[in-house]
N, C-alpha and C positions, 0 to 999 in steps of 0.2 A: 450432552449432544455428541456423535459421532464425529469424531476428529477426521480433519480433512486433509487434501496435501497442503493446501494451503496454511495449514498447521503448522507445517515443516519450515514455511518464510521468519517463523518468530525468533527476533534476535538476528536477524542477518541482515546488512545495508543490502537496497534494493532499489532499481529504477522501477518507478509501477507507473503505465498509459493509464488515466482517468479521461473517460467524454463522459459528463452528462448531459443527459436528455436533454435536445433542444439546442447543445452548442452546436458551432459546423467544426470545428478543431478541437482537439484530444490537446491535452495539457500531461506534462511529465513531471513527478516528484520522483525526488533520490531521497531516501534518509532510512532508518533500522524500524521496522515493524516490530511494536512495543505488543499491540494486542492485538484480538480479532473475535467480535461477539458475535457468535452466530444466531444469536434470538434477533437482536436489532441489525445486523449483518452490516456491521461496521467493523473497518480497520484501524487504527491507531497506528500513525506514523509519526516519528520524532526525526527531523531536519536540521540544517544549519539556519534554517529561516522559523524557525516552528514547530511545533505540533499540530497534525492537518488528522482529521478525522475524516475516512473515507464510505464510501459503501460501497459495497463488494459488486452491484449490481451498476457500478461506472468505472469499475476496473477494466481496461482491455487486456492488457497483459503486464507479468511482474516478470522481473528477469534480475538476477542476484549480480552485487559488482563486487570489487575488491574496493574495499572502506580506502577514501584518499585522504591519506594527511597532509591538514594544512596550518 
């Protein structure tokens, strides 16, 4: 499948807005985008809390941070 920019997020720590359908508040994960399958259009994010599987269709926006060590 044709590579997107969203391509370009893999391997980078990343704050990404998720609202799904139906919430009234947008919920926010930090952690390194491991994958991104565009047939199922899911994201794969690995966290200090997790692995959170997302879909690209409850993403609001991804904005890239500098990794904080703790």
């Amino acid at each position: 499948m044709k590579a997107t920019h969203l391509d370009r997020m893999i391997g980078h720590y990343c704050k990404i807005v998720i609202k799904e359908p139906g919430d009234t508040k947008a919920h926010v994960v930090t952690g390194i985008i491991q994958e991104i399958e565009h047939q199922t259009r899911l994201v794969m994010v690995k966290s200090y809390s997790g692995c959170y599987c997302l879909s690209i269709d409850a993403i609001v926006a991804i904005k890239p941070k500098k990794m904080m060590c703790t």
